[in-house]
N, C-alpha and C positions, 0 to 999 in steps of 0.2 A: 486420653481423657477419662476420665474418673466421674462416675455418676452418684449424686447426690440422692439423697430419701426421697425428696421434691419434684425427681423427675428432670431439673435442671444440671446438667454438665459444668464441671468446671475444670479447666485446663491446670494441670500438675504445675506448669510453670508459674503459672498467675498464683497457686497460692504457696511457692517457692520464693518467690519473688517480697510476697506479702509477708512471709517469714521472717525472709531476710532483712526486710523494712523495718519489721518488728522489731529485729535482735541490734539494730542502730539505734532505732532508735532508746532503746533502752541502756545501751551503752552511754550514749550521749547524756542522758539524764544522769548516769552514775557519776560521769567522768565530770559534769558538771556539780552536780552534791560534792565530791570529793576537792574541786575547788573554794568554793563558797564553805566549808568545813574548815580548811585552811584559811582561810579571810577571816573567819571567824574566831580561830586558835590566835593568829595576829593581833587580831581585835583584842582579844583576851590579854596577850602579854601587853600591849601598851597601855591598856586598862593597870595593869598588875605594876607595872613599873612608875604611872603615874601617879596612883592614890595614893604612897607615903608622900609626895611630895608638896611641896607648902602651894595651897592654891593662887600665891599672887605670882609667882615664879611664872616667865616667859615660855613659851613653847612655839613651836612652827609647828602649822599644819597646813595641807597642800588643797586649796580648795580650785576644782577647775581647773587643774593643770598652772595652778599662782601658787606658791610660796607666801603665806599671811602669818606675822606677827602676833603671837596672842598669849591672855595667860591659859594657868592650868586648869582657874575651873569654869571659861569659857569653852574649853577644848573637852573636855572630861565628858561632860553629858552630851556632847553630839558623837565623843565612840561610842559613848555606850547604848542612844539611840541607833546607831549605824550595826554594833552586834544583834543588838535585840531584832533587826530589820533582816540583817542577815538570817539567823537565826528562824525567824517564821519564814523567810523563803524556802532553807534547808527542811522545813520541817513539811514544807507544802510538795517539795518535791522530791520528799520521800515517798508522802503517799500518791505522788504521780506515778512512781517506781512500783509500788503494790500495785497499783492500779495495771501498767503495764502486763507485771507478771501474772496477773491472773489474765489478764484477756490474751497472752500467750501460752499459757496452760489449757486455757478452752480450747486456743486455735489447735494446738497441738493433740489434742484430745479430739477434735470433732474431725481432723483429717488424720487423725493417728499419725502423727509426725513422732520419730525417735532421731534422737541424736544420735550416731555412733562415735565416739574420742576420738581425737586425735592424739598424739604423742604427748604426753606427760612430760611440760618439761622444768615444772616445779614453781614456776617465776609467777604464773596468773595466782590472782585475787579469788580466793576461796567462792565468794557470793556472785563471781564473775563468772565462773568456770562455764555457765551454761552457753554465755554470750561472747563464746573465745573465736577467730578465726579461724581454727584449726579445725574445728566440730567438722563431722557431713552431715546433712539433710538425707536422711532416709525414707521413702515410703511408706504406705502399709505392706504388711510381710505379704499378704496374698496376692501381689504381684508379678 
């Protein structure tokens, strides 16, 4: 047990655990940004490939899981509603993601948490590297 300024104890594992909670869930947030990014790159090409196209021209779009008959500039402005929607989500949960990293930078600072590497083995995502499974959770050194 590890004693706080406050005179209050808190058990190594409890905020081991709290860490670990942290580094998912901040992965989660990524891995989900990096979908919705891609919905939104899609969104993008069928935008791109639609607009030279003559607006009375037919199209299929999938609404609910249905196959519906339409033209192209009934279709046109609900992707482009549909990116724009994407789009403010991806932007909302970015700063979900700042938000994270800094209430993980405190936590790691107020219980001096260090990562020590793990093996280097090229493939992780640069802005990921902190929240890799390979890290260890290390203590404070005056342990």
């Amino acid at each position: 047990m590890a004693s706080r300024a406050g005179g209050e104890t808190i058990n190594e594992q409890v905020v081991a655990n709290t860490y670990a909670n942290m580094r998912k869930e901040m992965k989660q947030l990524y891995t989900k940004i990096m979908e919705l990014e891609m919905e939104v790159s899609e969104h993008s090409l069928v935008v791109g490939a639609m607009e030279p196209l003559d607006p009375t021209r037919r199209c299929y779009r999938m609404i609910g899981g249905v196959l519906v008959e339409r033209t192209i500039k009934e279709v046109l402005p609900a992707v482009y509603r549909n990116k724009e929607g994407l789009e403010e989500v991806v932007a909302r949960m970015k700063e979900a993601l700042e938000t994270k990293k800094k209430e993980m930078t405190e936590f790691e600072l107020k219980y001096k948490i260090r990562i020590r590497k793990g093996g280097d083995n090229g493939a992780e995502e640069g802005s990921m590297n902190e929240a890799s499974a390979q890290d260890v959770l290390v203590g404070p050194a005056g342990q």
